[in-house]
C-alpha positions in Angstrom: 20.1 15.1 -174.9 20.4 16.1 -171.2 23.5 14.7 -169.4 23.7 14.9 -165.1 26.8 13.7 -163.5 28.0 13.1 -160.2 31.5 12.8 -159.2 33.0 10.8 -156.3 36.6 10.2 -154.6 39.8 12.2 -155.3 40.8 15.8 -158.0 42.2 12.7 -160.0 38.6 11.4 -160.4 37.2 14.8 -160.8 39.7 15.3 -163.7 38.6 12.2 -165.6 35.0 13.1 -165.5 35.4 17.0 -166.2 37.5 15.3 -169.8 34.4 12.9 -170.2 31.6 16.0 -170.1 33.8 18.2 -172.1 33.4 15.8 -175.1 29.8 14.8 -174.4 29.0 18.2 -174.2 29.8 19.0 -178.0 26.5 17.6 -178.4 24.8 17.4 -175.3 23.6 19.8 -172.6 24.8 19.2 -169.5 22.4 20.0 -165.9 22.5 19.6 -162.4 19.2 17.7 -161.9 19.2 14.3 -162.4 15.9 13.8 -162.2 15.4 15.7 -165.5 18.0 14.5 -167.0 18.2 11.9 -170.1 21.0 9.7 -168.6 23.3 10.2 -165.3 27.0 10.0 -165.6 27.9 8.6 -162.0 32.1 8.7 -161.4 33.1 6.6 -158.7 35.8 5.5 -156.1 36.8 2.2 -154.9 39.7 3.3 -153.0 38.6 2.1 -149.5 35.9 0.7 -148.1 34.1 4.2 -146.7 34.6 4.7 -150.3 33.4 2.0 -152.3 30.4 2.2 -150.1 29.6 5.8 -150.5 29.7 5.0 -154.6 27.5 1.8 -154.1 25.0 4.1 -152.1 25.0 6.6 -154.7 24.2 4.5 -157.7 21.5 2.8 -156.0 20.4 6.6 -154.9 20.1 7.7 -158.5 18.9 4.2 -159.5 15.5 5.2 -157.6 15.5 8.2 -159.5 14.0 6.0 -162.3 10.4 5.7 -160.6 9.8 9.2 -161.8 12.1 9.2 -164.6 11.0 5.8 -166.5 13.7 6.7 -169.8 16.6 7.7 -167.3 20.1 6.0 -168.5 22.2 5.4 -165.2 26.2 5.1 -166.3 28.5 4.5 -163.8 32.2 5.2 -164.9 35.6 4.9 -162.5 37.5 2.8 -160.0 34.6 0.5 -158.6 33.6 -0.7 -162.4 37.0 -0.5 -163.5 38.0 -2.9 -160.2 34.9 -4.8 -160.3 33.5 -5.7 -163.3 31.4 -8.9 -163.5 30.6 -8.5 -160.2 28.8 -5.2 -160.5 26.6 -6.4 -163.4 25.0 -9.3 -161.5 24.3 -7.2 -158.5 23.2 -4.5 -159.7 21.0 -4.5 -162.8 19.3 -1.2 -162.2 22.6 -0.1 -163.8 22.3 0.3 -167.4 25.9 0.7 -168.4 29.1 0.2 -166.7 32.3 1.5 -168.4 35.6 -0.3 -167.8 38.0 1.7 -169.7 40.4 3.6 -168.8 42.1 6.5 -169.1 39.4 8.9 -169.5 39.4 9.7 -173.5 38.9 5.9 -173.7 35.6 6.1 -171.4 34.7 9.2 -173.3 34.5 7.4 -176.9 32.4 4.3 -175.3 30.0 6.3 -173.6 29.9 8.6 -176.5 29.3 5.0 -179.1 26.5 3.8 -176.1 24.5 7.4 -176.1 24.8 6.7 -180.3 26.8 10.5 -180.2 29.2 11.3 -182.7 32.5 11.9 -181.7 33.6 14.6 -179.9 36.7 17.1 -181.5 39.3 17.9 -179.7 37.2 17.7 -176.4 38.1 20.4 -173.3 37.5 19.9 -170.2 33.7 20.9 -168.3 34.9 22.4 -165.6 33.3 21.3 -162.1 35.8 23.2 -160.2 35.3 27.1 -159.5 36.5 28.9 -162.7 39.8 30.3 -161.0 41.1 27.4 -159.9 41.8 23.8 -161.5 43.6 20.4 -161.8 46.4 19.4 -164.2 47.2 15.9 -164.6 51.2 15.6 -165.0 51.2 11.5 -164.3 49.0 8.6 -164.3 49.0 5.3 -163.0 51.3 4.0 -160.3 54.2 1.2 -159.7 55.2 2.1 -156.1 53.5 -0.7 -155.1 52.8 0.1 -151.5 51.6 -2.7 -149.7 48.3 -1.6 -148.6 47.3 0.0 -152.3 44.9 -0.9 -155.0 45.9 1.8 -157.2 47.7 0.3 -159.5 45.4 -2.4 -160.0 42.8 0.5 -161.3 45.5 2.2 -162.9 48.3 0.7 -164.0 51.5 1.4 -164.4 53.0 4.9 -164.0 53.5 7.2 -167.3 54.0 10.5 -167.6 52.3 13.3 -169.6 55.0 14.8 -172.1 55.7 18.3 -171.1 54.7 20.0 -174.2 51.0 18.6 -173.4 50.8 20.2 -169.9 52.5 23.1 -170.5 49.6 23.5 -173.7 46.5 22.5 -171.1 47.9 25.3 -168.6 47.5 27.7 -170.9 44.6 27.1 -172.0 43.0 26.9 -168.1 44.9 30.3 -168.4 43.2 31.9 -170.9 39.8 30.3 -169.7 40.4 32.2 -166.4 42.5 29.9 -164.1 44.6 31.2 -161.9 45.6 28.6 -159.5 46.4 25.1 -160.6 47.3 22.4 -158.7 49.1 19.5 -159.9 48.2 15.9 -159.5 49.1 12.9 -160.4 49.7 9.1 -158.2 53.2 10.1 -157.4 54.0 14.0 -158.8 57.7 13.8 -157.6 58.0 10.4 -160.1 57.2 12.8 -162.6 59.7 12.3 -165.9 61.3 9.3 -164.7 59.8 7.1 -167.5 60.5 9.7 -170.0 63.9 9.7 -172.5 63.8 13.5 -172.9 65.3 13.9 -169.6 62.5 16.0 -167.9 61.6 16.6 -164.7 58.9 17.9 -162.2 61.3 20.8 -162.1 61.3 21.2 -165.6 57.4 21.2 -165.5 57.5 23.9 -162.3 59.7 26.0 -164.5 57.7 25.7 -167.8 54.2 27.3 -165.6 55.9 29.4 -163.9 56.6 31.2 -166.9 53.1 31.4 -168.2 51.1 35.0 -167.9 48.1 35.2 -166.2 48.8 32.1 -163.7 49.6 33.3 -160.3 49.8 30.3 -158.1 50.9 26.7 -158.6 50.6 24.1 -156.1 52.1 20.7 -155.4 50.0 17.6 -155.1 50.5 13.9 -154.1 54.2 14.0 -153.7 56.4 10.6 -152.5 58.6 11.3 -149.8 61.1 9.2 -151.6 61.5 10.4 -154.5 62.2 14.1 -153.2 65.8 16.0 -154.5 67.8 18.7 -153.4 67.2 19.9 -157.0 63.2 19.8 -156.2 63.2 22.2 -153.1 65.4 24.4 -154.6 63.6 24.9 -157.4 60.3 25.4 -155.4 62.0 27.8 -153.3 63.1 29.8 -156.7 59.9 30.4 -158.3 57.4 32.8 -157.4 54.8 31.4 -158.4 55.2 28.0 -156.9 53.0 28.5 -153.7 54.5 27.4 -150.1 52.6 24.3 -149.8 53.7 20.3 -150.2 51.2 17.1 -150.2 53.8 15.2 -148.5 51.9 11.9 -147.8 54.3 9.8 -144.9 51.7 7.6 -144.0 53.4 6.0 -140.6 56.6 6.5 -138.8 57.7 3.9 -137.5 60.4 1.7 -139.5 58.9 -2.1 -139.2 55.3 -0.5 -140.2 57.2 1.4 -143.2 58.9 -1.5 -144.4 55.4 -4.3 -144.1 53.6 -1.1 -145.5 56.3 -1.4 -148.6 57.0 2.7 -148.5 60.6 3.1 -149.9 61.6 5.5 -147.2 62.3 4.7 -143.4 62.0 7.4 -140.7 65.3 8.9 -141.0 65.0 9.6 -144.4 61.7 11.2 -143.7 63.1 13.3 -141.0 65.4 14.3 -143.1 63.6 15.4 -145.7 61.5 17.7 -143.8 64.5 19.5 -142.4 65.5 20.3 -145.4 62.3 21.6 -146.9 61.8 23.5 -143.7 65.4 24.8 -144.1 64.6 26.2 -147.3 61.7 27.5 -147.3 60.3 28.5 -143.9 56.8 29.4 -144.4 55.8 25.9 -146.2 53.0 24.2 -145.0 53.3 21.2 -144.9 50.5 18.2 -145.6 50.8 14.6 -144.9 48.1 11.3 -144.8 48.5 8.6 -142.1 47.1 5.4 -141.6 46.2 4.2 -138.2 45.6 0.0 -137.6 48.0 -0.9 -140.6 48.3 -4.9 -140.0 51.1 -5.2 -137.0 50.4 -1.8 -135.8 51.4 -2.5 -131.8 51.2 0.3 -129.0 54.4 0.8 -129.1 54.6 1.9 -133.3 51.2 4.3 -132.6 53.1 6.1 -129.9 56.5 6.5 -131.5 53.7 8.1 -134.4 52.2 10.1 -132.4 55.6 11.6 -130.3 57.0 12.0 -134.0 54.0 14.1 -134.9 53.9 16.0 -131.9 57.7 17.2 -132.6 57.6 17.7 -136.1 53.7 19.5 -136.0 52.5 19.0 -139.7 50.7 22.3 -140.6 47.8 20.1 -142.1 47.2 16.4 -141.7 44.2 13.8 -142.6 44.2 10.5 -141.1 42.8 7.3 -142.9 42.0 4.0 -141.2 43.7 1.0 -142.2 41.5 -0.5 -145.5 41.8 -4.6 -145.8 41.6 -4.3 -149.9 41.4 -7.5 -151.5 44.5 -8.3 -153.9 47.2 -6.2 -152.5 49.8 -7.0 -150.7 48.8 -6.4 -147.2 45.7 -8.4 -147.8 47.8 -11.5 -147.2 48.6 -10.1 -143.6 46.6 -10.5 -141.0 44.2 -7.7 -140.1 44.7 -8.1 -136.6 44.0 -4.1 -135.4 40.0 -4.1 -134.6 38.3 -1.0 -136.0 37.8 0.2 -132.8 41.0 1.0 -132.3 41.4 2.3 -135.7 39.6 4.7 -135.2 40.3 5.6 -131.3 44.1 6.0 -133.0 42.6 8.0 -135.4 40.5 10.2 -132.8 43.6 10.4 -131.1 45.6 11.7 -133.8 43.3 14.5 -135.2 43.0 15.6 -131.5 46.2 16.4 -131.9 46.7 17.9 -134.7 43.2 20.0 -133.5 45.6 21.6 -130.7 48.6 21.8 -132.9 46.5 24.1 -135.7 44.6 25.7 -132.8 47.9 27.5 -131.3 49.3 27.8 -135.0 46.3 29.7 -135.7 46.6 31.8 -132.3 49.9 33.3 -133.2 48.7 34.2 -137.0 46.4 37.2 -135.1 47.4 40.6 -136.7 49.3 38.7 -139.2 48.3 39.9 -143.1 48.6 37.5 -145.7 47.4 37.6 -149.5 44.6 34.9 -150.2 42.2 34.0 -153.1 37.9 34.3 -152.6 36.6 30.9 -153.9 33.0 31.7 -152.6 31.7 35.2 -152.0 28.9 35.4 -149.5 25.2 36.4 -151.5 24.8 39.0 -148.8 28.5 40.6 -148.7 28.4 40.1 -145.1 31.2 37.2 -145.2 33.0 35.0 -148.2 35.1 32.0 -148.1 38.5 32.6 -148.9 42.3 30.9 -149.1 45.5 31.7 -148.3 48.8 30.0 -150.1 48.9 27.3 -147.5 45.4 25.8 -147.5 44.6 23.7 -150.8 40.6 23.7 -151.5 38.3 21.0 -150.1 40.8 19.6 -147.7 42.3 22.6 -145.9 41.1 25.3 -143.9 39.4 28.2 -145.0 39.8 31.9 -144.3 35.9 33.7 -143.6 36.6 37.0 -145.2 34.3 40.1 -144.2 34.1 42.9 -147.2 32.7 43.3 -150.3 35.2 40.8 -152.6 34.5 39.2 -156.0 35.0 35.5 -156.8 38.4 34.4 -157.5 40.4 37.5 -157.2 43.6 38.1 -154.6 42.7 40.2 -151.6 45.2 41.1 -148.7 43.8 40.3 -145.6 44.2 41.1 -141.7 43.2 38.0 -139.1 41.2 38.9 -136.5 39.8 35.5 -134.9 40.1 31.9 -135.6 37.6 29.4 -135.3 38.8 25.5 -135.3 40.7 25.3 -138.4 39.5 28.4 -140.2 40.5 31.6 -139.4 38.7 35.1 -139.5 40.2 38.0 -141.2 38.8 41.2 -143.2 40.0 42.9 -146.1 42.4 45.7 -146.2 43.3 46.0 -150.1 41.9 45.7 -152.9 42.2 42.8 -155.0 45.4 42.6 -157.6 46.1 41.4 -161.0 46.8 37.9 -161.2 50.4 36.8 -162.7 51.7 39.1 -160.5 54.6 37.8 -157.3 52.0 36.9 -154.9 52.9 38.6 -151.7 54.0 36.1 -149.2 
């Protein structure tokens, strides 16, 4: 059997469907063409609007597919089915199997009983990721119950991994080439808290830190409050631990915090930051923000946009305010248009456009170590990364030289061009596992 998949939404959703085709694959060959394919494995998102719609657009895109391709299976696994069920069958009967389970190994065993395949043994992962690079799940689900958030209506409630079980899938993305990994879960920093061993996200950080062979470990989907003065100093111990933070605030301004249901008000946040800043200078710092959040007056946007102005987030993405049915917030009144959603969120990344434009200015000269994730076919330039841009969502570094795929470089910038920067090599790559120069 042929298997094709396409995967939509978040690393978290990318993780479910790489532990779905590592099973399938035991006894299954898995492609990139649909079209000759023997069934489709579509993952999807249900997040936000945008996103429900770019899944919707998708099935019905492979769907089609099925006027060539008369025996073509389309399964459709994730948060839309999971979030939708009954409703999805009726409207969309091109749709041969939707898949309601959750977490992943549960999906795995239905699609593998639907496709009549035997059960997959001790199923790895099929990586969709670049080889030197991958996500580790410490934590799913989520019980923060922000206001605006359907998460934990696809999810559930928040459990951690036990440590003994990420420490053992580290190792063996280790051996299998990895040599960043970045850790993800709903809320990272919650990481332990339902656990009776006592463990923490700083016991996990430790634990990789000490594995050969991984040089760089990097911090996802963090809660600003549930940050510790034990946290940042452990980050800023370990070598490994790269200078980067998701650090998700998602407004500033206290009444939008507390109708938004965030557990942290603006002082908190400010202080927070300080202290990361304090202790380890070079972070970069991420954070998400939603613009037209039910209530949102003049007044909130431009204490938000003032706050972001001082404090000058080294990356940022901006989101606009998603009615989602069944949350909290849905019972508010969404009384921001979506014009002015998104002129707040123009606004914003305009912003943060000049904020990363002068940031990148003063890096000129500057050499920094950073990691190839696409070489160029031609040598003449590669795509590259430093410590402080995560793949996808950051910035990347165009990298003139001859380099090879996933090895460390030291690099010289020369140029910068909106939020990537221009540098050539000047050394030659290094083993990985080593101190990462920083």
């Amino acid at each position: 059997m042929k298997l094709a998949c396409l995967n939509l939404g978040c690393p978290k959703n990318q993780l479910d469907l790489e532990t779905i085709l590592g099973g399938l694959s035991q006894n299954a060959t898995i492609i990139d063409d649909p079209l000759c394919a023997d069934a489709v494995i579509i993952n999807t998102c249900a997040f936000i609007d945008s996103a429900k719609q770019e899944s919707i657009d998708a099935i019905f895109e492979i769907a089609s597919l099925k006027e060539e391709n008369q025996n073509l299976k389309v399964l459709v696994t994730g948060c839309l089915p999971q979030r939708y069920q009954q409703q999805l069958i009726k409207l969309m009967p091109e749709v041969d199997r939707f898949f309601f389970t959750v977490p992943a190994m549960a999906t795995l065993r239905d699609v593998e009983a639907y496709l009549q395949q035997p059960p997959s043994r001790e199923p790895k992962r099929h990586p969709l990721s670049p080889g030197h690079y991958a996500y580790l799940r410490i934590a799913e689900g989520c019980s923060n119950r922000c206001a605006y958030c359907a998460i934990p209506l696809i999810k559930g409630a928040f459990y951690s991994r036990p440590l003994e079980l990420i420490v053992d899938e580290a190792q063996q993305l280790v051996r299998s080439g990895v040599k960043e990994i970045m850790l993800i879960g709903q809320d990272t920093t919650l990481y332990g808290s339902d656990l009776s061993d006592g463990v923490s996200l700083e016991d996990v950080l430790v634990a990789l830190n000490d594995i050969n062979g991984l040089a760089w470990i990097r911090l996802l989907y963090t809660h600003p409050a549930h940050w510790r003065d034990s946290l940042i100093d452990t980050m800023a111990s370990l070598p490994k631990v790269v200078r980067y933070v998701d650090l998700p605030i998602q407004h500033i301004a206290d009444a939008i915090l507390e109708r938004m249901g965030r557990k942290i008000r603006r002082a908190g946040i400010e202080k927070l930051i300080e202290k990361i800043r304090c202790k380890m200078p070079d972070i970069a710092l991420r954070t998400s923000i939603i613009t037209g959040f039910p209530g949102e007056s003049e007044e909130n946007f431009a204490e938000l946009l003032d706050f972001l102005q001082q404090v000058q987030f080294e990356r940022l993405g901006v989101f606009t305010y998603s009615h989602e049915e069944n949350t909290r917030a849905y019972k508010l009144k969404d009384d921001v248009s979506q014009e002015v959603k998104l002129e707040r969120q123009r606004t914003i990344m305009q912003l943060q456009e000049e904020i990363v434009e002068k940031r990148n200015v003063s890096l000129l000269g500057q050499q920094m170590t950073v990691i190839v994730d696409e070489p160029d076919e031609k040598q003449v330039a590669a795509y590259a990364r430093s410590q402080w841009d995560a793949p996808e969502i950051d910035g990347n570094i165009l990298l003139s030289g001859r380099v090879v795929k996933g090895e460390f470089y030291s690099a010289r910038i020369t140029d910068s061009s909106g939020y990537d920067l221009i540098g050539e090599v000047v050394q030659s790559s290094r083993p990985h596992g080593t101190k990462i120069e920083r």
